[in-house]
Structure formats: C-alpha cells, structure tokens
N, C-alpha and C positions, 0 to 999 in steps of 0.2 A: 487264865495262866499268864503271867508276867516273867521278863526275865532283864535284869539289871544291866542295861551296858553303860558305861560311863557316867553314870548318876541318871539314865534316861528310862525310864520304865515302857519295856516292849511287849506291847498287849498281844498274846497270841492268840485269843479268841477268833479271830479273823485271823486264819493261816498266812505265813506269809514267808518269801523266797529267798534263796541264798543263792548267789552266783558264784558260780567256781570259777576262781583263775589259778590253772597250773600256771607257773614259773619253772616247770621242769623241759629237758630235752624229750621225754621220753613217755608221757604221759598217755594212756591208751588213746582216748580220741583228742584232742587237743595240744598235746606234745610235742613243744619246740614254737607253737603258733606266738607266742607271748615271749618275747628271747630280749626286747627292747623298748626303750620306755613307751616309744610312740606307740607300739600296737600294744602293749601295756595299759596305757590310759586309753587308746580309742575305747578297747573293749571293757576297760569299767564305766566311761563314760555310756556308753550304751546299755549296761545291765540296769545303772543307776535310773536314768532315762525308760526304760522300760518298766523299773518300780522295783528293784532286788532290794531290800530293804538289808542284807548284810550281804557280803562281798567274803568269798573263802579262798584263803590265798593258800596255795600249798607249794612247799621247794624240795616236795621228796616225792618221788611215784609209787604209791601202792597199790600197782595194780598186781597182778600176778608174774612170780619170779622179776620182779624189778630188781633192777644192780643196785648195791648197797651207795651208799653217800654220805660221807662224814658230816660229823653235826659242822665240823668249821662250814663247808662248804652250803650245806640246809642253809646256814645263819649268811652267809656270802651273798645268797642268792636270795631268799626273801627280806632282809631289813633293807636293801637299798630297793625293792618295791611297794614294801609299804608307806617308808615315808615319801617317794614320788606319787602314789595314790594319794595321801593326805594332803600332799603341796597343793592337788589339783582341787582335791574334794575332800575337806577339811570335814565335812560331817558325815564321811564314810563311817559305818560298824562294818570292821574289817575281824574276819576270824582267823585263825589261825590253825590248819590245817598239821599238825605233827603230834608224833607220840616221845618226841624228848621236852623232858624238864628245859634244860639249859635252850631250847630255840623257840618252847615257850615264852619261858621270861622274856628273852629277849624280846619276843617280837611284841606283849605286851610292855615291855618299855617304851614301846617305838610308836603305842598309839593303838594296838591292836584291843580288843575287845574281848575275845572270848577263843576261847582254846577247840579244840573240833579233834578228838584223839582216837584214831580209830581202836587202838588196844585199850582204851579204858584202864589206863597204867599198867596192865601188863607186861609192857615194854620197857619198861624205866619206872625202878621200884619210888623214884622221887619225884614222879607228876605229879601225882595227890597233892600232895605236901605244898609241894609248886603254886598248883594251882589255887588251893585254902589259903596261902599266904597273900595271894595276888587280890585274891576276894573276885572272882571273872566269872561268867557262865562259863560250867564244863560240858562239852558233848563227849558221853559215852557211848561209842559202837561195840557190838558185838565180834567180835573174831577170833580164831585160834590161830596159834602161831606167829607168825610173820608174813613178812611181803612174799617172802622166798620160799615160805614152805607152806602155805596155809590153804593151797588148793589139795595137800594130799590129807589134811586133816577133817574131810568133810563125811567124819564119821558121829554117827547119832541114833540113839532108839528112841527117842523125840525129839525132835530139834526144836520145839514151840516151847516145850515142857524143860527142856537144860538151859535153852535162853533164857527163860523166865529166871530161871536159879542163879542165872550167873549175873544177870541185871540189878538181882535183890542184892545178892553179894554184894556189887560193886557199889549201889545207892549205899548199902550198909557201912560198908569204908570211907567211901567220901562223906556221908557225913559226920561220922565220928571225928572225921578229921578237919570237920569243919568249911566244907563249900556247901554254900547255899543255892546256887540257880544251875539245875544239873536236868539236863538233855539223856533221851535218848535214841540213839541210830540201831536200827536191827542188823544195818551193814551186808546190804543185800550185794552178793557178788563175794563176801570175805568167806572162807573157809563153808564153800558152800555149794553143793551142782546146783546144776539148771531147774531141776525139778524142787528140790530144798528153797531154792529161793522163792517160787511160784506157793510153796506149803507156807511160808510163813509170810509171805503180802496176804491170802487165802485166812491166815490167823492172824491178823494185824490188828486187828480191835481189841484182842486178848490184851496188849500190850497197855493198855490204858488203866489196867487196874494196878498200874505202876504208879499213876499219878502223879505222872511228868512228863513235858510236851515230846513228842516222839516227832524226828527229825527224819524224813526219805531220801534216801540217792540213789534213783535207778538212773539218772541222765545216761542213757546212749549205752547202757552194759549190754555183755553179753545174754543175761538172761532174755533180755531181746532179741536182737539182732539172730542171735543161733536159734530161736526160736522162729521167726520171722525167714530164715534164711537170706540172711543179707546182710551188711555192715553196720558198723558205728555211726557214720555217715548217711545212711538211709534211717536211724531208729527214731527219727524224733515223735513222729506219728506216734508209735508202740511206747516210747515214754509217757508221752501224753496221757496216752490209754491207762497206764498204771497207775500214773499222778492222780488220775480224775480216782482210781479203786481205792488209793490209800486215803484221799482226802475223807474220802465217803469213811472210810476204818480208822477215821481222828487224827490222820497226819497233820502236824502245826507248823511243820518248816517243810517246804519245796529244797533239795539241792540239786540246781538244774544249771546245766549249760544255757538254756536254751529260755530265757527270763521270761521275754514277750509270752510263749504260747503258757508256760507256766500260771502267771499273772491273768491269762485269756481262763485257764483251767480252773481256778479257785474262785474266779469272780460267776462262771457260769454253778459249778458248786454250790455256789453259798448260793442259790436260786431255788436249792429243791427245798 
C-alpha cells in the first residue's frame, strides 16, 4: 500500500506514525501547549527527530462538545503554522486535520499534503469535490454528527456492521468523484462509548477487507484513561498497549502524541 504525497510515494507496508500538533486553546490533552512559534517548532522538531513520518496539524478541537470556530478564524490559526513548520523543515508531509472545503484548500495551498477529515464530508457537502480537485490523500473517519452533538449519537444494533456500510458509502463517493489515495480512521472516541470503542479495536481486522490503509487515534482518549481510572496525562502506557493490538489488526498509520514510544511499538511488532 502506497499513498502520493507531493510526487513522493509512501510505502505503508512498514506502518508508520503521524504526530499531532493541536494549534487549538482547548484541545483535550494538549490544548493551548502549542500557542507560539517556538514550542510550535520545538515540538515538531522532536516528533521529526523521533521518526513521525507526517506531522497533523489541527486548528479546530473535536473533542466532545467543543465550542464552535469560524472557518476565518481555523484558516487564522493554522496557515501561519504551517508555513513556519516548512520554513524550519522544508521536507515535512504536514496533514491537515479539518472537515471544511475552504481550510483545506487553503492549507494545501500552503504546502500541506493530505487532508485528515474526521466527517468524511459529511460536514461540508464540498470536501469531496475539494479534495479530487487538489489530487491529495483523503483520510476518512468514521462519526456521526458533530463535535457538539456526537457523544449522544452513539446508538447501534451493530456498530462493526453500520461502519462497514457507511465506509463502502463513503469509498463509493469519493471515488466516483475522483480521489485516488483514500484512508481509513474508525475514529475511536467519535460518536461512540467506552465499551463501543473496545468492540470495534476487538473487530479491527474486519476493516481490511476495505482495502485501504486504516489509520488509529487512540493517543491519550478516554477509552483509556476512564478505563484505567486515571488521566490523559498518565495514559500513554495504555495507548501503547492498544497501538501494539491495532498494529497486530493491520493498522498502517500510528496517530500518536507520543512518536518515540509509538516508533519503539511498530519496530518491536514487525519482530513477530
């Protein structure tokens, strides 16, 4: 499995990790840590240096009931960090973390690579579109609703068996519409309880008969931590732990805070 950034061909045979950088105030574990260029670049300089082979810049929080943010203000805050990431490290694959058309563009204007949409268009009937025009990897996650309402949608008489439908859907749109290097997130934590998300990591090899590389973010959730009884701040152990289950169930992208132990996880993986 290959995916096109920049004219570059990214072999995913050998899984490999994504770092998140929020750019938001408010972001569940990391929110507000990143507010200025200097801890800005320290900390991509360190994911880089640890081996994150793409960089996820996000400037909206969707974590649960997050407060709403104009696209001006998305577009405000992420284009003046992307191109200070490029000034430093010019052969960064930066993604782009949103579900609007217009902050996509944008931020592939600016150098970015690949779009990362938690709604998988659902949010903005002209991402598709967007994105087929741009020719970029799309990542598609799984969610229902929005930031704001989508903890009370976490209803299902299969949740492994609707995702699969709503996946084929969405592959079936995009490509009719013409994007060719298409991801997918099962968006563990979106429209989803504790127990729901543990059922579908549990079914996470099903997802392969999608045939296309399936992207993980548990870095630091709740399905930890409230399982664990403890914080976002104490879970990287228990990410870990998940990282090592999904890799073993075909995961091809790591989306992790936390790069080094990520990078420690897949190198010991590819052992068995």
């Amino acid at each position: 499995m290959t995916i096109n950034c920049l004219g570059e061909l990214i072999d995913l045979s050998t899984p490999k990790v994504m770092g998140i950088l929020n750019v938001t105030p408010n972001s569940f574990y990391d929110g507000g840590k990143h507010s200025d260029e200097k801890s800005v670049i320290s900390q991509v300089e360190k994911m880089l240096s640890e081996g994150a082979t793409f960089i996820d810049i996000g400037a909206y929080s969707s974590k649960p009931s997050a407060e709403f943010v104009s696209e001006e203000e998305e577009i405000n805050r992420l284009i003046p960090v992307i191109k200070s990431v490029l000034n430093h490290f010019p052969e960064t694959l930066i993604s782009v973390d949103t579900f609007r058309a217009k902050v996509a563009k944008a931020g592939i204007e600016n150098g970015a690579c690949i779009i990362n949409d938690i709604s998988a268009g659902s949010l903005d009937t002209t991402m598709m579109e967007t994105v087929a025009k741009l020719q970029v990897p799309y990542v598609m996650m799984h969610m229902k609703g929005n930031p704001q309402t989508m903890q009370i949608m976490a209803n299902y008489d299969n949740i492994t068996k609707e995702m699969l439908f709503y996946f084929s859907e969405k592959i079936r749109q995009a490509r009719n519409i013409g994007i060719n290097d298409l991801l997918i997130d099962p968006g563990f934590g979106f429209a989803k309880t504790k127990e729901q998300n543990f059922e579908v990591m549990n079914n996470l090899e099903l997802f392969q008969m999608l045939n296309l590389p399936i992207l993980v973010g548990v870095s630091r959730k709740s399905m930890i931590y409230k399982t664990l009884e403890t914080s976002a701040d104490d879970a990287l152990n228990g990410t870990t732990v998940l990282n090592t289950i999904a890799l073993q169930k075909g995961a091809k992208i790591l989306r992790v805070h936390d790069v080094k132990e990520a990078i420690e996880t897949i190198k010991l993986v590819s052992q068995l």
